[in-house]
CHARMM internal coordinates of N, CA and C (Angstrom, degrees):
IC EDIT
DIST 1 N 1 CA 1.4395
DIST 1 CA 1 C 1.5246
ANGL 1 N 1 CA 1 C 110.40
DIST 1 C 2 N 1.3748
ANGL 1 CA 1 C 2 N 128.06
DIHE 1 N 1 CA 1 C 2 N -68.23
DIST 2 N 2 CA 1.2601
ANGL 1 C 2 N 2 CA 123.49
DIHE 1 CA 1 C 2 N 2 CA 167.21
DIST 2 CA 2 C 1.4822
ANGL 2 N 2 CA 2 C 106.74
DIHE 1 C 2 N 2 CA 2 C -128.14
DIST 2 C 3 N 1.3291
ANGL 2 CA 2 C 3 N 133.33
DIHE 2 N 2 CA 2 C 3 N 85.00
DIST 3 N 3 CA 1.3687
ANGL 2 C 3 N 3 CA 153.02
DIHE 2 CA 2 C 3 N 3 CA -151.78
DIST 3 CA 3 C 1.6513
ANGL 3 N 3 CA 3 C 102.50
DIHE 2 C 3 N 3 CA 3 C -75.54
DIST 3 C 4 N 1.6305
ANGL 3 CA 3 C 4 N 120.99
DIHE 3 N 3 CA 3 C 4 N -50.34
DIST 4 N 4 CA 1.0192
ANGL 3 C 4 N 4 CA 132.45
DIHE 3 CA 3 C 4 N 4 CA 147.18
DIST 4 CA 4 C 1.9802
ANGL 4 N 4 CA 4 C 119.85
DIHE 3 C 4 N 4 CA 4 C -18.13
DIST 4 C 5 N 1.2738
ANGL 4 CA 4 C 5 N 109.10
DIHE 4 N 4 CA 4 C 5 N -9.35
DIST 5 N 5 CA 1.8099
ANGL 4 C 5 N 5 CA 117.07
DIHE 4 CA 4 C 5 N 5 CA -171.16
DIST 5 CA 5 C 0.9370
ANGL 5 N 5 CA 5 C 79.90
DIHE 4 C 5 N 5 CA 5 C -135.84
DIST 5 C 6 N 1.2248
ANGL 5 CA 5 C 6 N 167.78
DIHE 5 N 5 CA 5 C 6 N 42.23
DIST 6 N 6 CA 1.2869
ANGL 5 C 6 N 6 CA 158.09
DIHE 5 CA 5 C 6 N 6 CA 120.34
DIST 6 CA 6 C 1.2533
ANGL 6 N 6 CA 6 C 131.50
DIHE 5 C 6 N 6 CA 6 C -55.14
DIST 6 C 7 N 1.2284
ANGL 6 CA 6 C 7 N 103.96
DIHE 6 N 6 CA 6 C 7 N -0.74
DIST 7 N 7 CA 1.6925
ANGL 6 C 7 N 7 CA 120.91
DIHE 6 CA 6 C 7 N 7 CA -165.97
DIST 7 CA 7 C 1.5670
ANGL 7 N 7 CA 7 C 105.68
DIHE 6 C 7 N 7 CA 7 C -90.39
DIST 7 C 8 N 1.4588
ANGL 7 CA 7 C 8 N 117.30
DIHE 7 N 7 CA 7 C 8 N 134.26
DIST 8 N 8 CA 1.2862
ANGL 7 C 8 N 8 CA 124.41
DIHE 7 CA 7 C 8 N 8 CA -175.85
DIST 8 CA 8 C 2.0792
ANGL 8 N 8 CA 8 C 109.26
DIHE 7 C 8 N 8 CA 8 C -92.68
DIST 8 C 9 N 0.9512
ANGL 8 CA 8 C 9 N 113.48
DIHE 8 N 8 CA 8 C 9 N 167.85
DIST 9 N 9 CA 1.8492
ANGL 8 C 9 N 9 CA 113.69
DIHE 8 CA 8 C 9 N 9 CA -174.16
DIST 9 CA 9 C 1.5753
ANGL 9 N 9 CA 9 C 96.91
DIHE 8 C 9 N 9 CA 9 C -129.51
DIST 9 C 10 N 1.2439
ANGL 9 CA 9 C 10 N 113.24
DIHE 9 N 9 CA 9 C 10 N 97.34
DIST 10 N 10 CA 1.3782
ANGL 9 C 10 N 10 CA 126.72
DIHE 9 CA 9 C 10 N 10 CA -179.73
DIST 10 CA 10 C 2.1397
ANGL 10 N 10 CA 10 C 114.87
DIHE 9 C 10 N 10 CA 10 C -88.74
DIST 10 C 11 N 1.2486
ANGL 10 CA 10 C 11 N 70.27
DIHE 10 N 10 CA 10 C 11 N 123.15
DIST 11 N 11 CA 2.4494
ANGL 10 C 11 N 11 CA 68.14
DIHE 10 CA 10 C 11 N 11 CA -159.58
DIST 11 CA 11 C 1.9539
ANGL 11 N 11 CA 11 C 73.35
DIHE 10 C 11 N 11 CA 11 C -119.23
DIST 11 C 12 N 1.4469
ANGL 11 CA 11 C 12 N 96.63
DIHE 11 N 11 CA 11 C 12 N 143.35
DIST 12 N 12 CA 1.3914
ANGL 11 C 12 N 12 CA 119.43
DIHE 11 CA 11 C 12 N 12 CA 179.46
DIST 12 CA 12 C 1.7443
ANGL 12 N 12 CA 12 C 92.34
DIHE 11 C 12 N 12 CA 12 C -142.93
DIST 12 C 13 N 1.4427
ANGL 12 CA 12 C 13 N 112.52
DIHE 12 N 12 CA 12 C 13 N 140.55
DIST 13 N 13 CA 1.3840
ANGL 12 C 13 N 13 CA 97.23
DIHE 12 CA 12 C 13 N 13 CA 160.35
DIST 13 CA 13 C 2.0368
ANGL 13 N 13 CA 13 C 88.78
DIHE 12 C 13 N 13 CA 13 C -174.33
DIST 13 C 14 N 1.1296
ANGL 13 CA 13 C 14 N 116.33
DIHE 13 N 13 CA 13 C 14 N 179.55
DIST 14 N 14 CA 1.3474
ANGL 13 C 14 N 14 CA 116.67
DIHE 13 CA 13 C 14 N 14 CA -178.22
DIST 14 CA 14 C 0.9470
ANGL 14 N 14 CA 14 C 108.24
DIHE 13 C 14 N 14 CA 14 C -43.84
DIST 14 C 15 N 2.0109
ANGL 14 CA 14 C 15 N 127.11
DIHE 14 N 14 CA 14 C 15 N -176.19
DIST 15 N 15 CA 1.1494
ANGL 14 C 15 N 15 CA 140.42
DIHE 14 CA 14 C 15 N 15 CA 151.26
DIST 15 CA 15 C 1.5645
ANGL 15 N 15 CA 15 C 120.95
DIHE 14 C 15 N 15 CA 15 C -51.55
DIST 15 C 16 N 1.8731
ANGL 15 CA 15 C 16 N 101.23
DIHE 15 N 15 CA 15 C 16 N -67.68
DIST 16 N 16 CA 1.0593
ANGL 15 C 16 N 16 CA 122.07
DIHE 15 CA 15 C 16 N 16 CA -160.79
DIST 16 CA 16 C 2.0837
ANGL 16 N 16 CA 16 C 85.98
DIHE 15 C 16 N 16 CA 16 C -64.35
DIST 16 C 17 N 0.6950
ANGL 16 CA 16 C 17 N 154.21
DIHE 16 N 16 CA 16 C 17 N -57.49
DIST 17 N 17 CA 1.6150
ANGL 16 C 17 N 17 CA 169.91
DIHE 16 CA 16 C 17 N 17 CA -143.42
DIST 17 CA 17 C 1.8201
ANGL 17 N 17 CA 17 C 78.63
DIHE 16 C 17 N 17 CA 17 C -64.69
DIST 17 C 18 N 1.1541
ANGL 17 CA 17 C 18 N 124.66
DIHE 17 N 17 CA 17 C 18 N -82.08
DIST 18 N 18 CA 1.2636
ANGL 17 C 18 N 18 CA 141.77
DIHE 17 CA 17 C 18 N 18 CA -143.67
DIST 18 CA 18 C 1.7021
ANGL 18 N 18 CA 18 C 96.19
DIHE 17 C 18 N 18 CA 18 C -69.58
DIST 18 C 19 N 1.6606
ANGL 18 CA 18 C 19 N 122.94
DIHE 18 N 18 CA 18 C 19 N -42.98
DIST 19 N 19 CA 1.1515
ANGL 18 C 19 N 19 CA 130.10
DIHE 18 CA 18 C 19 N 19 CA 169.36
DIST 19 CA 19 C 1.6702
ANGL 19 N 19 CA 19 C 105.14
DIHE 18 C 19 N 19 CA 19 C -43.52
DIST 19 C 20 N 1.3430
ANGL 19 CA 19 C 20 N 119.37
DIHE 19 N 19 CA 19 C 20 N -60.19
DIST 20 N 20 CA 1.6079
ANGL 19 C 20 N 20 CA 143.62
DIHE 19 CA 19 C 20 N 20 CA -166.92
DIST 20 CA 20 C 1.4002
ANGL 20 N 20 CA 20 C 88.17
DIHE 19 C 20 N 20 CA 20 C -59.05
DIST 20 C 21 N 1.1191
ANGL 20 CA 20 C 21 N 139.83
DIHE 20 N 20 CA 20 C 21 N -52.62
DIST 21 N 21 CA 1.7170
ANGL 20 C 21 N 21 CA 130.41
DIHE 20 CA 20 C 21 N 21 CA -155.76
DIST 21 CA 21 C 1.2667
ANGL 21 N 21 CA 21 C 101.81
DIHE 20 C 21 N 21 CA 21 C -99.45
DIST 21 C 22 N 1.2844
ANGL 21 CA 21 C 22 N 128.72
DIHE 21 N 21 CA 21 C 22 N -16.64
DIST 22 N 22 CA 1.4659
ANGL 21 C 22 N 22 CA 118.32
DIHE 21 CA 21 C 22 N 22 CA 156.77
DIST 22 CA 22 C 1.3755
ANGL 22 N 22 CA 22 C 150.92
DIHE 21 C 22 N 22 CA 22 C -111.47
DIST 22 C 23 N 1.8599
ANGL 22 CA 22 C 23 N 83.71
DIHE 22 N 22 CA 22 C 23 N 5.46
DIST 23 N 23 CA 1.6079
ANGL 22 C 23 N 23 CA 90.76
DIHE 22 CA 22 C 23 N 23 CA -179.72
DIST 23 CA 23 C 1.5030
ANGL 23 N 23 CA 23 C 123.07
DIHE 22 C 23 N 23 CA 23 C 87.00
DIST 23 C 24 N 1.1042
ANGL 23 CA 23 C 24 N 111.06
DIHE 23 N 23 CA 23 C 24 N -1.78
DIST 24 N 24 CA 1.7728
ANGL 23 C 24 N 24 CA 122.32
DIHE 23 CA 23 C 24 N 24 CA -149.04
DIST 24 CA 24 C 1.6576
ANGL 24 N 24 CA 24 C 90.48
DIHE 23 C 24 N 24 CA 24 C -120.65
DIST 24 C 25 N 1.3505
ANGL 24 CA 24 C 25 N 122.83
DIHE 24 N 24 CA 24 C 25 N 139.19
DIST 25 N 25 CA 1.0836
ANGL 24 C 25 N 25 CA 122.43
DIHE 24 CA 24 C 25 N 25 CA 149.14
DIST 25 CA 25 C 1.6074
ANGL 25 N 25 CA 25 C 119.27
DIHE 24 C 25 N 25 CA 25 C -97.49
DIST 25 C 26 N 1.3806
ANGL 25 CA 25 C 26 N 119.80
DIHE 25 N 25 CA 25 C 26 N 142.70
DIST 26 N 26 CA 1.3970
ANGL 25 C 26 N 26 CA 125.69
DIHE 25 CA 25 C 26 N 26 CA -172.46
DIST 26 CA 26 C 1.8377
ANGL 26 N 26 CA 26 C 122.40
DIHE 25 C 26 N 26 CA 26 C -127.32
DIST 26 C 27 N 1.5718
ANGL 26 CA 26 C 27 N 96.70
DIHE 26 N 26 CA 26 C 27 N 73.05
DIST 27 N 27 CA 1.0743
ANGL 26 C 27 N 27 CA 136.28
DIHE 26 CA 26 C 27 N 27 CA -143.79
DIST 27 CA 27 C 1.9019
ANGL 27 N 27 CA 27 C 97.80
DIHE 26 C 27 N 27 CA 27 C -59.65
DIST 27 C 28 N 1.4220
ANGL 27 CA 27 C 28 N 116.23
DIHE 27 N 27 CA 27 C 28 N -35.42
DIST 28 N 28 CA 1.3799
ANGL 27 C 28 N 28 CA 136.91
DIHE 27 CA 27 C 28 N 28 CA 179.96
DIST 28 CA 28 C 1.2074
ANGL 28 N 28 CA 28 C 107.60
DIHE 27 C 28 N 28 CA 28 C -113.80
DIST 28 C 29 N 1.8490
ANGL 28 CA 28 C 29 N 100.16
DIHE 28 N 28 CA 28 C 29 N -177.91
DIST 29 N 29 CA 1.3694
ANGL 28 C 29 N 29 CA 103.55
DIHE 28 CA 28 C 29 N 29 CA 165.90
DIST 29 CA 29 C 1.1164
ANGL 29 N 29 CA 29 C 107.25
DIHE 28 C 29 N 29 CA 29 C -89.89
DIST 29 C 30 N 1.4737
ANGL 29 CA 29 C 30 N 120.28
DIHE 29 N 29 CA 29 C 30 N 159.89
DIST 30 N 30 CA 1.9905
ANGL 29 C 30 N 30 CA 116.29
DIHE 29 CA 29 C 30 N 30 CA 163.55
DIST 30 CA 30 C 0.9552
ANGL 30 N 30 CA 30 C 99.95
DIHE 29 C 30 N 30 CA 30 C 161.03
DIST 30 C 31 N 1.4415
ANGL 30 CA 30 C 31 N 122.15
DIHE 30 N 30 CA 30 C 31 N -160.85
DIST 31 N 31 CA 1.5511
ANGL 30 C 31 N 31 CA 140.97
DIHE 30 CA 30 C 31 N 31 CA -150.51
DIST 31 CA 31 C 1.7360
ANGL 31 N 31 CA 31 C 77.53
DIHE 30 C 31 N 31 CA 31 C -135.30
DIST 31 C 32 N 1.3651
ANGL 31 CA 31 C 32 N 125.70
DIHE 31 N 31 CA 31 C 32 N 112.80
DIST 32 N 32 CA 1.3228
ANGL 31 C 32 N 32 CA 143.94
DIHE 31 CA 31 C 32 N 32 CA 137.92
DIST 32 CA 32 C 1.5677
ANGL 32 N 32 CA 32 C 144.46
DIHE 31 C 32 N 32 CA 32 C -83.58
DIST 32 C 33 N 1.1906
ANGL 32 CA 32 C 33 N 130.20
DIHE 32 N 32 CA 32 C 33 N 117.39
DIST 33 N 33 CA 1.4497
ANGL 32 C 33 N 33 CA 112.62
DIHE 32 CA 32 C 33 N 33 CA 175.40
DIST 33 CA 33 C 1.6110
ANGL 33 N 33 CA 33 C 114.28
DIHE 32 C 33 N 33 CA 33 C -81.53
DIST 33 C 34 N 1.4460
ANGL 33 CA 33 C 34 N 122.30
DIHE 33 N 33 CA 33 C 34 N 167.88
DIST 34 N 34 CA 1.6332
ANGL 33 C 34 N 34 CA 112.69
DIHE 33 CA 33 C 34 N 34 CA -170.81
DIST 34 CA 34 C 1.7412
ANGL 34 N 34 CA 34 C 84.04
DIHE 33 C 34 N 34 CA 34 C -157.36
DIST 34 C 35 N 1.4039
ANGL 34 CA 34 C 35 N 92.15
DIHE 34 N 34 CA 34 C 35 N 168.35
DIST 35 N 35 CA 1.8415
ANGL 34 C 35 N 35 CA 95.88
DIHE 34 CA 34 C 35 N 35 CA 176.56
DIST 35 CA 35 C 1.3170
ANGL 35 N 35 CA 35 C 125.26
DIHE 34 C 35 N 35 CA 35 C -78.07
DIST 35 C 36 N 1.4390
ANGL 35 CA 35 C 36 N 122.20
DIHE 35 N 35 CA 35 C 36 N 123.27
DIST 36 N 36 CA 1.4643
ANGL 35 C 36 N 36 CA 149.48
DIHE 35 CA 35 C 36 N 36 CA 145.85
DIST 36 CA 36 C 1.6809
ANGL 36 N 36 CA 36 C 84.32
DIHE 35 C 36 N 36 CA 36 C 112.23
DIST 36 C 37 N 1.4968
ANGL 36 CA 36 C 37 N 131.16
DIHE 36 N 36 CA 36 C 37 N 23.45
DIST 37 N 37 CA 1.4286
ANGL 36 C 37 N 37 CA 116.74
DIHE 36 CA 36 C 37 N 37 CA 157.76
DIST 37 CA 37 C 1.6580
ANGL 37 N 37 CA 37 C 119.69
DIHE 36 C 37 N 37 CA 37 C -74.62
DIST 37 C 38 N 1.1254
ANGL 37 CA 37 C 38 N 108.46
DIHE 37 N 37 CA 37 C 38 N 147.91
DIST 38 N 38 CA 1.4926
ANGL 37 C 38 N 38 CA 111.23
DIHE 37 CA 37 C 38 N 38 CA 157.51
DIST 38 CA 38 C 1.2455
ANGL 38 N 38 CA 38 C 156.01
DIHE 37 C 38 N 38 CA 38 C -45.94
DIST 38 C 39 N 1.4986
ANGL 38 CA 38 C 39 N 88.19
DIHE 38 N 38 CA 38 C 39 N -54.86
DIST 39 N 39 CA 1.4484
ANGL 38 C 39 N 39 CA 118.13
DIHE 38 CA 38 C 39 N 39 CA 179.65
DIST 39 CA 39 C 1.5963
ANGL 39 N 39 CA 39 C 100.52
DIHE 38 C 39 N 39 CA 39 C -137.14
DIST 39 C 40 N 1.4563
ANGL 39 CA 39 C 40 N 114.76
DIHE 39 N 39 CA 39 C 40 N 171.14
DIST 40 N 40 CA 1.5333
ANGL 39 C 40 N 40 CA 107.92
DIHE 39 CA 39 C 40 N 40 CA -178.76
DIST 40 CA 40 C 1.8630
ANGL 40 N 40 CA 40 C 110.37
DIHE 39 C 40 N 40 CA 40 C -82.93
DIST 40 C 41 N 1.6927
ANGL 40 CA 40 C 41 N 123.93
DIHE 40 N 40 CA 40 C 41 N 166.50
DIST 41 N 41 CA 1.0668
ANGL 40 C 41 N 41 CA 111.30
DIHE 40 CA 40 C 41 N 41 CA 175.87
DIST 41 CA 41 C 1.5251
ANGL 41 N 41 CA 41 C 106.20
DIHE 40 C 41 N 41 CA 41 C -102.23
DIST 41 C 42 N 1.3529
ANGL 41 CA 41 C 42 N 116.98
DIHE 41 N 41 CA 41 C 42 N 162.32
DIST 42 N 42 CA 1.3701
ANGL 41 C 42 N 42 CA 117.50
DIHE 41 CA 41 C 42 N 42 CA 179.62
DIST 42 CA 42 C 1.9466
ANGL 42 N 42 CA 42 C 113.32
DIHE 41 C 42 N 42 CA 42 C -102.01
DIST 42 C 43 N 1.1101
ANGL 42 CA 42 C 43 N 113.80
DIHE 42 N 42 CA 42 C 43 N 107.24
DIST 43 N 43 CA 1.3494
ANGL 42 C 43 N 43 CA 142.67
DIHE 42 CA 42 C 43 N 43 CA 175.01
DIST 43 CA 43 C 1.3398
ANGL 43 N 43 CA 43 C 116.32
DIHE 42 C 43 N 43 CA 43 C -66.24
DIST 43 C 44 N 1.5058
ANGL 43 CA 43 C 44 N 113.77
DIHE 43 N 43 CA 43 C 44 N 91.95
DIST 44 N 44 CA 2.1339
ANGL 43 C 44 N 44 CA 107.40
DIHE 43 CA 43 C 44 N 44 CA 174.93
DIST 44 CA 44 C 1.6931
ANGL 44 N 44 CA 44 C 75.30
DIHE 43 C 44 N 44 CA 44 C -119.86
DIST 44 C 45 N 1.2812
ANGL 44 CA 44 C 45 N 123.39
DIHE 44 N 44 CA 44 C 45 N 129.35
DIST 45 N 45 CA 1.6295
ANGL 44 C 45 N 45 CA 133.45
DIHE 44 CA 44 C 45 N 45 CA 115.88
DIST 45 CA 45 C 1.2261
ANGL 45 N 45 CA 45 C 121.47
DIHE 44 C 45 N 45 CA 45 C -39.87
DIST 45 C 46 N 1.6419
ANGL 45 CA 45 C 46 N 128.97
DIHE 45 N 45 CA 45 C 46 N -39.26
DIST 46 N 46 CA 1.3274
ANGL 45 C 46 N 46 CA 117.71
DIHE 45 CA 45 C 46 N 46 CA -163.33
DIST 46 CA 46 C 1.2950
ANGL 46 N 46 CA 46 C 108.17
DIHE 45 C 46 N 46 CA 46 C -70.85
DIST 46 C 47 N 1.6390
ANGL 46 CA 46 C 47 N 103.34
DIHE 46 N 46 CA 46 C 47 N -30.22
DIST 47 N 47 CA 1.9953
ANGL 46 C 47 N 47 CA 108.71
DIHE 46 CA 46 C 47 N 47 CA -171.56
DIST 47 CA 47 C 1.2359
ANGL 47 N 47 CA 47 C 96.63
DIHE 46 C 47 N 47 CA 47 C -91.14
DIST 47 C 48 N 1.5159
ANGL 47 CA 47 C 48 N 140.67
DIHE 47 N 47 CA 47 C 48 N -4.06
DIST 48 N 48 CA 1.1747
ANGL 47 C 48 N 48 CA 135.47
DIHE 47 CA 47 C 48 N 48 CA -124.02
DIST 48 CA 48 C 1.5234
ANGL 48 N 48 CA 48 C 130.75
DIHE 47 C 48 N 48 CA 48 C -16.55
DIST 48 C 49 N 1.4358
ANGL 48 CA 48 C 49 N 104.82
DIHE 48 N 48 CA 48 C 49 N 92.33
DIST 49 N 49 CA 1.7131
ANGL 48 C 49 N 49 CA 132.25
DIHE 48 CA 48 C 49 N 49 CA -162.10
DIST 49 CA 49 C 1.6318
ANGL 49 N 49 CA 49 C 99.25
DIHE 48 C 49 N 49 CA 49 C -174.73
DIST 49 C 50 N 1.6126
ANGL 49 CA 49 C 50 N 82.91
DIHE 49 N 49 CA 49 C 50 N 137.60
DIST 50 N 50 CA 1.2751
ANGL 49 C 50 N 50 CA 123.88
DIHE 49 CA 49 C 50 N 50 CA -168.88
DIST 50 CA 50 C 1.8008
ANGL 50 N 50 CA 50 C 100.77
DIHE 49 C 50 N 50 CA 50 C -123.76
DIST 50 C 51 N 1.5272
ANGL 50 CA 50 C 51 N 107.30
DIHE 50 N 50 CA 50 C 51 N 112.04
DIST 51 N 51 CA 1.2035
ANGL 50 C 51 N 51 CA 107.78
DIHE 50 CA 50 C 51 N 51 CA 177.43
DIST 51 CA 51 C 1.4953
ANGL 51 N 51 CA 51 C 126.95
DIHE 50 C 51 N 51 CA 51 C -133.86
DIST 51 C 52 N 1.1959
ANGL 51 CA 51 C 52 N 112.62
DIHE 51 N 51 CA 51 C 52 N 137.73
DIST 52 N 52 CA 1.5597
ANGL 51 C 52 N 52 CA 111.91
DIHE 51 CA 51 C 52 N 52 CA -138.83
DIST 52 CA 52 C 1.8444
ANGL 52 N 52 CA 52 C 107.37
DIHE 51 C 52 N 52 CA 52 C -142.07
DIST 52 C 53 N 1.4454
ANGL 52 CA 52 C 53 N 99.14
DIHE 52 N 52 CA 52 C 53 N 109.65
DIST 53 N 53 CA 1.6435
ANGL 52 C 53 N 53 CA 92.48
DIHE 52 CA 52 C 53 N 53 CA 177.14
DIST 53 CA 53 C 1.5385
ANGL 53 N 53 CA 53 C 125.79
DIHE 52 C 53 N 53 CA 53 C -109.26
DIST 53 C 54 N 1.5044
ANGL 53 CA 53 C 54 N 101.09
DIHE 53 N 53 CA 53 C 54 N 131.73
DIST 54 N 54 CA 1.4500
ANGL 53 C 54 N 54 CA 92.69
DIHE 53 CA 53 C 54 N 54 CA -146.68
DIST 54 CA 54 C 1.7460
ANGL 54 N 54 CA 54 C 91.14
DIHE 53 C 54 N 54 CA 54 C -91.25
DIST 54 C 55 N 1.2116
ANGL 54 CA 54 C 55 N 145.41
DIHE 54 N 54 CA 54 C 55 N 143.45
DIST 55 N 55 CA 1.0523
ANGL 54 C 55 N 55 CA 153.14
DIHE 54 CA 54 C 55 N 55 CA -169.79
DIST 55 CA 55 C 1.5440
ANGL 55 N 55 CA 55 C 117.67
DIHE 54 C 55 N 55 CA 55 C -80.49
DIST 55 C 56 N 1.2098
ANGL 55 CA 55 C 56 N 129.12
DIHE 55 N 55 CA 55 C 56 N 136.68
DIST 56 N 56 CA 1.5459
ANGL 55 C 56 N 56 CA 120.98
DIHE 55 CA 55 C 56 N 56 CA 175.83
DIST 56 CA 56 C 2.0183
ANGL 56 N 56 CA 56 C 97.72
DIHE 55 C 56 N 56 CA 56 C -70.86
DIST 56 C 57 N 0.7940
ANGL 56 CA 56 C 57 N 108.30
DIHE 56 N 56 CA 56 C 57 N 111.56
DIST 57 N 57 CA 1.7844
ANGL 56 C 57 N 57 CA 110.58
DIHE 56 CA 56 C 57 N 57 CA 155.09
DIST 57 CA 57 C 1.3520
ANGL 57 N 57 CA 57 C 109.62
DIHE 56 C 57 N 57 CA 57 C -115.61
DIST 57 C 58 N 1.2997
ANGL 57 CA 57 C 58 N 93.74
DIHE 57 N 57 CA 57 C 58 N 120.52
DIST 58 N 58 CA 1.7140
ANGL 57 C 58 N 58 CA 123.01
DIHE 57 CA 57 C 58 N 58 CA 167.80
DIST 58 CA 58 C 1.4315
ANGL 58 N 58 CA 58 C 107.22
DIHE 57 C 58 N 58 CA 58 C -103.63
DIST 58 C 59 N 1.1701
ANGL 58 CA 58 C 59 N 124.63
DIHE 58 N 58 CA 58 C 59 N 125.23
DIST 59 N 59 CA 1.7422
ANGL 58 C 59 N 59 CA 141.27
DIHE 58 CA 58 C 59 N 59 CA 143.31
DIST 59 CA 59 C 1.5645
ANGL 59 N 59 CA 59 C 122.79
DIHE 58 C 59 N 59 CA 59 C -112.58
DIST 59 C 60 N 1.7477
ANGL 59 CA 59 C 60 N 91.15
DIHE 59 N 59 CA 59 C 60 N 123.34
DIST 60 N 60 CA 0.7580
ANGL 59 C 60 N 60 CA 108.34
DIHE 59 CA 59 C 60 N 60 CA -162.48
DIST 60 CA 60 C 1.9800
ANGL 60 N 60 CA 60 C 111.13
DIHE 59 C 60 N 60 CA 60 C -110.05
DIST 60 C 61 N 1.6022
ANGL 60 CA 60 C 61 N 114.62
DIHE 60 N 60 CA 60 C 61 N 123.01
DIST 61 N 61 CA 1.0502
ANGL 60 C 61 N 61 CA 120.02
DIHE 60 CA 60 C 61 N 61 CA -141.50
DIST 61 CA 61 C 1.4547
ANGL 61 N 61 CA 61 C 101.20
DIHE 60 C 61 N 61 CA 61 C -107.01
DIST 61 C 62 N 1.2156
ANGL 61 CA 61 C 62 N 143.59
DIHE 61 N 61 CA 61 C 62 N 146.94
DIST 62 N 62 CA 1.4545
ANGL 61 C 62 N 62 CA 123.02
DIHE 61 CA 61 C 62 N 62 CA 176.21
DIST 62 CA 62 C 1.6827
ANGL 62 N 62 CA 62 C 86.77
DIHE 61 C 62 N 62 CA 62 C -122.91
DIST 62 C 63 N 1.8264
ANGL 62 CA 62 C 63 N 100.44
DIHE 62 N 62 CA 62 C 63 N 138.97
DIST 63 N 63 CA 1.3067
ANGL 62 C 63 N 63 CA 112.74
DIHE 62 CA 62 C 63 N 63 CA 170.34
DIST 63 CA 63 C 1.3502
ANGL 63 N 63 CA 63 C 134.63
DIHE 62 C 63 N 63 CA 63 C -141.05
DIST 63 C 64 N 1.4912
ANGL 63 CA 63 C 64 N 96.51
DIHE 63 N 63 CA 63 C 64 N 146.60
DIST 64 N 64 CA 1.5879
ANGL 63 C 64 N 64 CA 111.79
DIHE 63 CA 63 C 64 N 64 CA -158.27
DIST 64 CA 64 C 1.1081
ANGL 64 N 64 CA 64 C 99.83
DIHE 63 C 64 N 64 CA 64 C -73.91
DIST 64 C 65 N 1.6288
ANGL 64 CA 64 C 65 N 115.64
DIHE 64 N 64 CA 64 C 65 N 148.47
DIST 65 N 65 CA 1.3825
ANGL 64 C 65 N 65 CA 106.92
DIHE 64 CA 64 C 65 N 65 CA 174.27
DIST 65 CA 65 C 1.6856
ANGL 65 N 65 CA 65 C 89.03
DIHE 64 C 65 N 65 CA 65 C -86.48
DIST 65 C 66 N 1.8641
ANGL 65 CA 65 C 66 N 104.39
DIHE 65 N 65 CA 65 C 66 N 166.99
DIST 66 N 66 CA 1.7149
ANGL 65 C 66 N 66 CA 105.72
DIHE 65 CA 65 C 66 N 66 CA -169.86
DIST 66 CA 66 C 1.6811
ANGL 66 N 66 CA 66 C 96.49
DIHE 65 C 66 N 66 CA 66 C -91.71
DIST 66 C 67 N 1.9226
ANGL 66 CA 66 C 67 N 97.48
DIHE 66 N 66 CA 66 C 67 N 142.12
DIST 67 N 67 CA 1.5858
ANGL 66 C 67 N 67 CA 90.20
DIHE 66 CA 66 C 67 N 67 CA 167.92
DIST 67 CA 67 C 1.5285
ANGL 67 N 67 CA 67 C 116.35
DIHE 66 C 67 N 67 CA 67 C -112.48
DIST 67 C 68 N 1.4033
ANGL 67 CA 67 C 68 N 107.53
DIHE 67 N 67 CA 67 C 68 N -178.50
DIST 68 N 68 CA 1.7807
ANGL 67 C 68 N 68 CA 102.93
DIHE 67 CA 67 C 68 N 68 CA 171.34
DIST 68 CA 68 C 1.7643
ANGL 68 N 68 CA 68 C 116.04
DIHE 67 C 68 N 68 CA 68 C -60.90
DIST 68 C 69 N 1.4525
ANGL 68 CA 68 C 69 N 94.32
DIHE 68 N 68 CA 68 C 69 N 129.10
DIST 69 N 69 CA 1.5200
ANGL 68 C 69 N 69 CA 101.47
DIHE 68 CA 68 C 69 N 69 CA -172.85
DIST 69 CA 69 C 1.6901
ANGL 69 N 69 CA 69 C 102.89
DIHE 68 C 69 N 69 CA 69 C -88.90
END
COOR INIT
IC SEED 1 N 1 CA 1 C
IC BUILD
């Protein structure tokens, strides 16, 4: 449909960094969800990096034109 928005937003940055911007502590390694993310972020301590792809979401709205009420 518009292939051009298909593009994903890939954010990598420390643990402690990624803890700080979400409030969340990420006690292990893993795939976590946190508030107002998209998708979950991915959690290694060993690299310490947290990497996280945020998804294009498009909604698509159909609209009425307004009539006399």
């Amino acid at each position: 449909m518009w292939p051009e928005c298909n593009n994903h937003v890939r954010i990598t940055d420390t643990v402690a960094e990624w803890e700080e911007w979400t409030g969340t502590r990420f006690p292990d390694d893993g795939m976590y969800t946190f508030p107002a993310g998209l998708a979950p972020v991915a959690i290694d301590h060993g690299r310490d990096r947290g990497c996280y792809w945020e998804p294009s979401v498009w909604i698509v709205h159909t609209v009425q034109p307004d009539t006399p009420g």
